[in-house]
N, C-alpha and C positions, 0 to 999 in steps of 0.2 A: 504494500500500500504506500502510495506518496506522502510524503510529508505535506502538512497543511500549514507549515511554518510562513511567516510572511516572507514576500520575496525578496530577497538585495536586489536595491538597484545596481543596475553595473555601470560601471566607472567609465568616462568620455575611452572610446575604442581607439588605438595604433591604427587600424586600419580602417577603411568605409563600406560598409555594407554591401554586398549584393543582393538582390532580390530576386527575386526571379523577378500499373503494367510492367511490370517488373520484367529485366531482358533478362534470357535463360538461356542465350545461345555459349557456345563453344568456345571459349580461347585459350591457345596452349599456354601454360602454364610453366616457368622452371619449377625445377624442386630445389630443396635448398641445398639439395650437395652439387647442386650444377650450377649455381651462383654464388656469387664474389660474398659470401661468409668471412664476418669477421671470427679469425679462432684466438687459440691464446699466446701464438706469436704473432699475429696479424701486424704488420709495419705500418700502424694508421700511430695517431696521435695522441689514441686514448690512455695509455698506460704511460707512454717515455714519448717525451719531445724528440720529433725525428727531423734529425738535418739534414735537407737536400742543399747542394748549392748550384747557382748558378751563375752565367756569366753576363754581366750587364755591360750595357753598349758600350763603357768605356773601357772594358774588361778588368774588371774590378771585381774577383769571387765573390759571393754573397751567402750567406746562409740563412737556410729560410728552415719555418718549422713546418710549412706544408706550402703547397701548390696553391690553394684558395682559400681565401678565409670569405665566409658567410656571415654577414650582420643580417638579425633576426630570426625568429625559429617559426614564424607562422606562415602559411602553407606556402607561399612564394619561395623565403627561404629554405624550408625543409624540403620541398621540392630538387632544387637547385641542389641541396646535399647529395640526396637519394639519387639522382641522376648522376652526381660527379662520382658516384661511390659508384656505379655500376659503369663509368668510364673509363675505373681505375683512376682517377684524378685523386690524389691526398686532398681533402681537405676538415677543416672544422668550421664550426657555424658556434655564435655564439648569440646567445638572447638575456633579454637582461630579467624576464620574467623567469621565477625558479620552477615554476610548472607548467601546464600544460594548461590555459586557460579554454573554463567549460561552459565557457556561454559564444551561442553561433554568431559571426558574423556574415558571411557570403552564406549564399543558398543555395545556387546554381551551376552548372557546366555545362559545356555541352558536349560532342560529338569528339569535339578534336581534341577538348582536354581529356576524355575517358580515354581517347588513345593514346597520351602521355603516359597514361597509369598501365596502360597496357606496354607500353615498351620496356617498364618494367617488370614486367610479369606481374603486375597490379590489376589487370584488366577483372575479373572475376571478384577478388575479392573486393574492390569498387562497386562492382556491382551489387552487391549483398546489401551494400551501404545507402544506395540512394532508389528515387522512383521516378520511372521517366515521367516528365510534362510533356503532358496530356495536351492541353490546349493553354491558349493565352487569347486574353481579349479585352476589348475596353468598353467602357460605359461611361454613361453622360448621369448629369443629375436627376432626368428623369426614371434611370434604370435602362434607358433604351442600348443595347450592345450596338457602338459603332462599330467595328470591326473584332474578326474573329480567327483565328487561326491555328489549324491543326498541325501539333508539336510532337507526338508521342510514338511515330514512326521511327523506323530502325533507319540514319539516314547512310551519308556518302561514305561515312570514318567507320563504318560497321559496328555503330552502335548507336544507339539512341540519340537523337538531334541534338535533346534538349532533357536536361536533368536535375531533378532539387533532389538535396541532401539535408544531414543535420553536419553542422563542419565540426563539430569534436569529434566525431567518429572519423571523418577523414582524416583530422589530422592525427591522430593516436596510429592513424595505420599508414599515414607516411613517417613517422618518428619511429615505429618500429620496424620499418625500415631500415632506416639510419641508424638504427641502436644491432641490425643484423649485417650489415656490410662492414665488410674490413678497411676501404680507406677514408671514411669519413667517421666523425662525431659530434654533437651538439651538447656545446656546453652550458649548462641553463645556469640562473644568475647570473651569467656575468655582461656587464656590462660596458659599451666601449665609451671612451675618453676623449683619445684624442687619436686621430692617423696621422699619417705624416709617407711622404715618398721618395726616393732617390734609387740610384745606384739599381735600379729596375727589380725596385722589392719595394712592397708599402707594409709599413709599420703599425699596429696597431696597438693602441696602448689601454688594458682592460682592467676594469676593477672585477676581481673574484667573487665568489660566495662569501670566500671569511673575512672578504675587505681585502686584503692585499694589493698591490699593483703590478701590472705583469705587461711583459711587453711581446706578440705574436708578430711574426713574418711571414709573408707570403709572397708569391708572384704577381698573385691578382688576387682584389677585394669583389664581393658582389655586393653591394650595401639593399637587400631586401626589407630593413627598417622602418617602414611605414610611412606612413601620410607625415608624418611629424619626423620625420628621418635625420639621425645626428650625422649621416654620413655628408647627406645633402648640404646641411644646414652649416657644415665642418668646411666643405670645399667651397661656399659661398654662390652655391647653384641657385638662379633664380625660377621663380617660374611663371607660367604664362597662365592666365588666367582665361579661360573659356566661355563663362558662362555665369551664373549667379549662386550665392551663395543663399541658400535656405532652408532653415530648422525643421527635421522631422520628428516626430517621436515614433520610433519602434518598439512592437510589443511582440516578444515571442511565448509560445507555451504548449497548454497543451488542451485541445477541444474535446468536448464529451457530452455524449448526449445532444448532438446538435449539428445539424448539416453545413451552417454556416452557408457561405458563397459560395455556388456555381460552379466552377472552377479550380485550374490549377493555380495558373495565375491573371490576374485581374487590376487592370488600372482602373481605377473609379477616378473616372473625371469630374467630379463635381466642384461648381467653384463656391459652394458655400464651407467645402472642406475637402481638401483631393485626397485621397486615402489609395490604400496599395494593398490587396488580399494575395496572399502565399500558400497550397496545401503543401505542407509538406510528409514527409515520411511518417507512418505509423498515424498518430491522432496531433501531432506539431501542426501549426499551422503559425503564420505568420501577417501581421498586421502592419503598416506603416499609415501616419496621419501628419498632413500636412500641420507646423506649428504656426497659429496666427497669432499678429500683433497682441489683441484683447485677451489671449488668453492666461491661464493662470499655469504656469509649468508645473505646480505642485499637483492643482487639482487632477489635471489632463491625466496624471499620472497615478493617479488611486481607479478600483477599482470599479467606481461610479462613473468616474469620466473614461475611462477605457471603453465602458458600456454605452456610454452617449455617445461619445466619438463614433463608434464602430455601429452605430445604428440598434442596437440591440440582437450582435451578431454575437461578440463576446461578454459574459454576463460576470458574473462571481458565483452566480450558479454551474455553467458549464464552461467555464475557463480557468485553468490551473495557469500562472506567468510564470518564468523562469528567468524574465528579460525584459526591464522597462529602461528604454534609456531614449534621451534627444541628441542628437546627432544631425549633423551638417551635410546636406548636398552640395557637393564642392565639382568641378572641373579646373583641371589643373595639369598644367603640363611642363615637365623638365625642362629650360631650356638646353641643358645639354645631360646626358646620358652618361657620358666617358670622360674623367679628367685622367692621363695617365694611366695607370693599370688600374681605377677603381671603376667599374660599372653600377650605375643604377638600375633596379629595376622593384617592378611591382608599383604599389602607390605609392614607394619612394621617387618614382619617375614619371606617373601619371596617376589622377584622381579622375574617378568619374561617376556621377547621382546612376543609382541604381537600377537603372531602368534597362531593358535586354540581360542583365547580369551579367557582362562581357567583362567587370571590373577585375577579379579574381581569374578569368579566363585570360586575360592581356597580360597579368601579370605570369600567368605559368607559361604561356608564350614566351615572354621577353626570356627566362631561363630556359626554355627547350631551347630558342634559338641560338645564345651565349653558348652552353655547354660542349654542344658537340665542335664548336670554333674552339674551345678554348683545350681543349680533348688535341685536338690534331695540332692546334700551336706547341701544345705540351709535350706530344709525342716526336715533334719534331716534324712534323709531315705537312706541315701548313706553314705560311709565313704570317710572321707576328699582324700585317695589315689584311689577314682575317679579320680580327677582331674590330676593323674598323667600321667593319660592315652591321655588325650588332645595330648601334643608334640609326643608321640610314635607315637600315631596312624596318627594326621595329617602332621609330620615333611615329611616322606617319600611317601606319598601321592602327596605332596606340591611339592618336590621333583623331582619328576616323570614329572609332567608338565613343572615344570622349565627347567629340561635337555630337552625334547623332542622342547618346543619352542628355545630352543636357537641351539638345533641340527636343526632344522626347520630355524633355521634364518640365518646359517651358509651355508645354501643351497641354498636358498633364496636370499643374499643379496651379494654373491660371483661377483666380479669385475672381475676376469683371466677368460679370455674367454676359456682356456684350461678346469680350473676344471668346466666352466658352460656347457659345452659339457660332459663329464664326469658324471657329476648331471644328463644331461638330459638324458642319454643313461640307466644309473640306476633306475630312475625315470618307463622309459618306459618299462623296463623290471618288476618293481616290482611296478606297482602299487596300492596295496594293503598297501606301504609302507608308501605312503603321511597320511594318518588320524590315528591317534593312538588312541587305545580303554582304555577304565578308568580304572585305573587300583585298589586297594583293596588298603584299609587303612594298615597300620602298626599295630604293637603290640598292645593288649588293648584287652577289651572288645568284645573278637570276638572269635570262635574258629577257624578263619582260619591260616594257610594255609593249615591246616591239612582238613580242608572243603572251599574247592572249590568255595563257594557260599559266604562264610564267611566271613565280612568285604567288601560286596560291596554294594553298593547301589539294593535296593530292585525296584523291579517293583510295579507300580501300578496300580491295572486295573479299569479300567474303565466300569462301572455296566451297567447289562439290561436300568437301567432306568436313565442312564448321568450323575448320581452320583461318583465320582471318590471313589476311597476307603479308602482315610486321612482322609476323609471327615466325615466317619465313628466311624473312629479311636482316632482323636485326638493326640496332641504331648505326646504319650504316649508308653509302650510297647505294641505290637500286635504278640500273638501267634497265628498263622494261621494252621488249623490241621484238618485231618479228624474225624469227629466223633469216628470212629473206635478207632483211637490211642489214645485221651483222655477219652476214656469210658475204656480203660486199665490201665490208670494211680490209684495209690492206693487214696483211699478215702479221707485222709488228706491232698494229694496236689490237690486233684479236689477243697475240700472247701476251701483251701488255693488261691487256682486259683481266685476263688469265691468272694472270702472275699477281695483279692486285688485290691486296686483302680487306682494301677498303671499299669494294665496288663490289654487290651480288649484281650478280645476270641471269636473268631470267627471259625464255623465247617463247613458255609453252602457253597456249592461248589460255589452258585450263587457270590457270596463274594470273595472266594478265591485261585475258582478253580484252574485261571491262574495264580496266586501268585504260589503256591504248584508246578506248572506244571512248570515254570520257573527257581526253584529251586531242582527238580528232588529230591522230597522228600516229606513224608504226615505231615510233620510238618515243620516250619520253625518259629522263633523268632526274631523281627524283633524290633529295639532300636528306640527311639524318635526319630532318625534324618535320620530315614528308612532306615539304613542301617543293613545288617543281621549280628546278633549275633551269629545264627549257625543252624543247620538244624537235624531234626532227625528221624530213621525212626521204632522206637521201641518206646514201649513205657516204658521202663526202659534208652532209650537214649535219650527221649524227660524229663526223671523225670533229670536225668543227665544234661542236657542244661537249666530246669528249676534251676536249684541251682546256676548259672552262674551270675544268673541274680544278679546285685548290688543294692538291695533292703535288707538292712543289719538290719535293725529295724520294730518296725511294726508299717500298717500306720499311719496315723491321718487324722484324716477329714480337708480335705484341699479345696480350689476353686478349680477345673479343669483346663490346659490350655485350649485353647480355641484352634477350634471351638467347641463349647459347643453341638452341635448334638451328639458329646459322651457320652452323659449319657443316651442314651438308644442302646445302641449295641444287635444287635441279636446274643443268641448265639447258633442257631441251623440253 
């Protein structure tokens, strides 16, 4: 039985909220003797400071105590860990919070982050954790649903579009993660001070659990630090401002005895009060209300005004809260990303009001796309102006979301009953307007925009036999092509093809038919973090798009990431 204790309020959030049929399909799985296991000589960081050194541009040795250090431990950065840990990249992550904090902020994912978790071998037990959305829609003051839209289909990433969660649960099972790989670890308490950079190593200088002061080294910083970011705030990053700043109150918990709204998720456009309905997982559901001038923040926030606000949807009779707090609709964007070896990411590099839930989606983007750059600089096999492409590619990406939620919120949380008529009549006429489609990374690594296909996320299909196709692949390049076009290529790049451990090749249609058919071309190439490099349909323009690829040195025998089912790829 729950406790009927009164609820804490929770404390102003590091991070900003997201808002926003259970999938049972197939994905192969490691076990854990086939993945990068921490045991108890593992050479990560957690027992004995490990010196790597290296040599900076002036050639001046360095020593470092790992390869990355991670500021913050909430899902951007623990992300970020868990990735570099199955990259074999050393690193630690530090957070200044001692536990694991158990109240939700994001809600949402969709398609391409469940394949993040799937590159992991995360895919399933993700699953277990969240419920696809079903539908999303909006309504006016009168109740009238201006537009509607069905979400709860299996889509292009071979899994569900669109998904709400409870995020304690995700994050406990990305930390245990991190707590079972051998080159990473997260250190809770501790908190960072001060950086500092030179001699091509950033310094970081932490207070401990027991208070002490300590000084870490690394190659590269990921500063995932939050909205309020000391990394940002240290290197004097400014930021852009997007949009308008304005106070919600969120109410999470738990429903009973009571259908509540409609839906999964729901914009109520009303301008006598905008509000934002959530279902989530099990009987959670989640509430947002816009905060007005005349109100009283105290009252708004007892269980009489949660009831009036909410229409008589959440009561004290069938609403159990776990989570009352007012919080900021903010847009906001870095102006710069990279100072040095420190990258930002998460809503330490952009903020954006809750609207599509893309917030926490951008920011596990900005780490999928860093990581495997930062993998191949490490290994040797990439030049260090990889990394420059990180900010190109994801600033205006990030970007994209940012405006579209806060032009979204702008609609959404409008009080003049004039322009809420206006909304609604525009609304009705263009409803194709409410959901905006993903749009293609920025500069880098891609030959778009001159290809079409170029710089966006790849599809994934999903096999005769319910094996999805990552699965196959591994976090790696994957050139997908017809036999035909690779049996043209000249002799030296077939063996070169061959001989590379960083490229699967794959010919057989059963594999990649619908890949090739979704990119309306017999080749396409496709980057660690699935997104396409560019497409070709010669094979003098697939030898062309092969030379693209940032594979600058030749290999060495290295671990694999993981999932390790890649080292036997068919290639016929």
């Amino acid at each position: 039985m729950r406790s009927t204790a009164p609820v804490r309020r929770a404390r102003t959030a590091r991070r900003w909220t997201d808002p926003p049929c259970q999938d049972t399909r197939r994905s192969a799985r490691a076990t854990d003797a086939e993945r990068p296991a921490r045991t108890a000589d593992a050479r990560g960081c957690r027992d004995q400071t490990v010196l790597a050194s290296t040599r900076a541009a002036n050639g001046v040795q360095v020593s470092q105590d790992c390869e990355v250090i991670v500021v913050g431990g909430g899902p951007v950065g623990v992300m970020a860990l868990a990735l570099l840990g199955h990259a074999g990249v050393r690193a630690v992550g530090i957070e200044r919070e001692p536990e694991l904090w158990e109240q939700a902020r994001a809600v949402h994912f969709d398609g391409e982050t469940v394949r993040s978790f799937q590159s992991m071998g995360l895919g399933e037990e993700l699953s277990a954790r969240i419920k696809p959305m079903c539908d999303y829609r909006m309504e006016n003051e009168a109740g009238e649903t201006l537009v509607a839209h069905a979400t709860g289909q299996m889509g292009s990433q071979a899994w569900h579009s669109e998904v709400l969660f409870h995020q304690p649960e995700v994050d406990a099972l990305l930390r245990a993660e991190v707590e079972r790989l051998a080159d990473v670890e997260l250190r809770l308490g501790t908190t960072l001070l001060d950086i500092q950079q030179g001699d091509g190593s950033v310094r970081c200088t932490v207070r401990t659990p027991d208070g002490t002061t300590q000084t870490l080294t690394a190659r590269w910083v990921i500063a995932c630090d939050g909205a309020t970011s000391t990394v940002r705030r240290t290197l004097g990053i400014s930021g852009e401002n997007l949009g308008t700043d304005d106070p919600w109150l969120v109410v999470d918990g738990h429903l009973r005895g009571a259908a509540g709204i409609k839906g999964d998720m729901v914009f109520l456009g009303r301008h006598t009060r905008p509000a934002l309905w959530i279902r989530l997982p099990g009987d959670r559901v989640r509430m947002e209300f816009k905060v007005l001038p005349e109100d009283d923040r105290e009252e708004i926030a007892t269980p009489a005004g949660i009831a009036r606000l909410s229409r008589g949807v959440l009561t004290p009779q069938n609403f159990e809260p776990d989570r009352i707090a007012v919080y900021t609709f903010r847009a906001r964007l870095a102006t710069s990303w990279r100072v040095g070896n420190v990258f930002l990411a998460g809503d330490a590099a952009h903020l954006a009001p809750p609207l599509f839930g893309q917030g926490l989606c951008s920011g596990l983007r900005d780490v999928a796309n860093l990581v495997w750059k930062i993998r191949l600089v490490s290994r040797g096999r990439a030049p260090e102006s990889l990394l420059d492409t990180y900010e190109s590619e994801r600033k205006d990406h990030a970007r994209y979301w940012v405006q579209q939620a806060a032009t979204m919120a702008g609609l959404v949380q409008t009080t003049d009953p004039v322009m809420a008529a206006g909304r609604d009549a525009h609304i009705r006429a263009n409803p194709a307007d409410g959901y905006p489609s993903a749009p293609a990374l920025g500069p880098g690594t891609h030959t778009g925009p001159a290809d079409p296909h170029a710089g966006r996320i790849s599809m994934q299909p999903l096999l005769p036999d319910g094996t999805r196709l990552d699965d196959l692949v591994g976090r790696r390049f994957l050139l997908a092509a017809t036999p035909e076009l690779t049996a043209g290529l000249p002799d030296p790049v077939r063996k070169a093809l061959e001989e590379e451990p960083e490229v699967a090749v794959l010919t057989s249609p059963q594999h990649v038919g619908p890949l090739l058919t979704s990119v309306e071309a017999p080749a396409v190439l496709v980057r660690p973090d699935r997104y396409v490099l560019g497409t070709a349909h010669t094979p003098e323009g697939l030898e062309a798009l092969l030379r693209l690829l940032p594979l600058a040195v030749a290999p060495e025998p290295r671990r694999e990431m993981s999932p390790p089912q890649q080292e036997n790829i068919p290639q016929a």
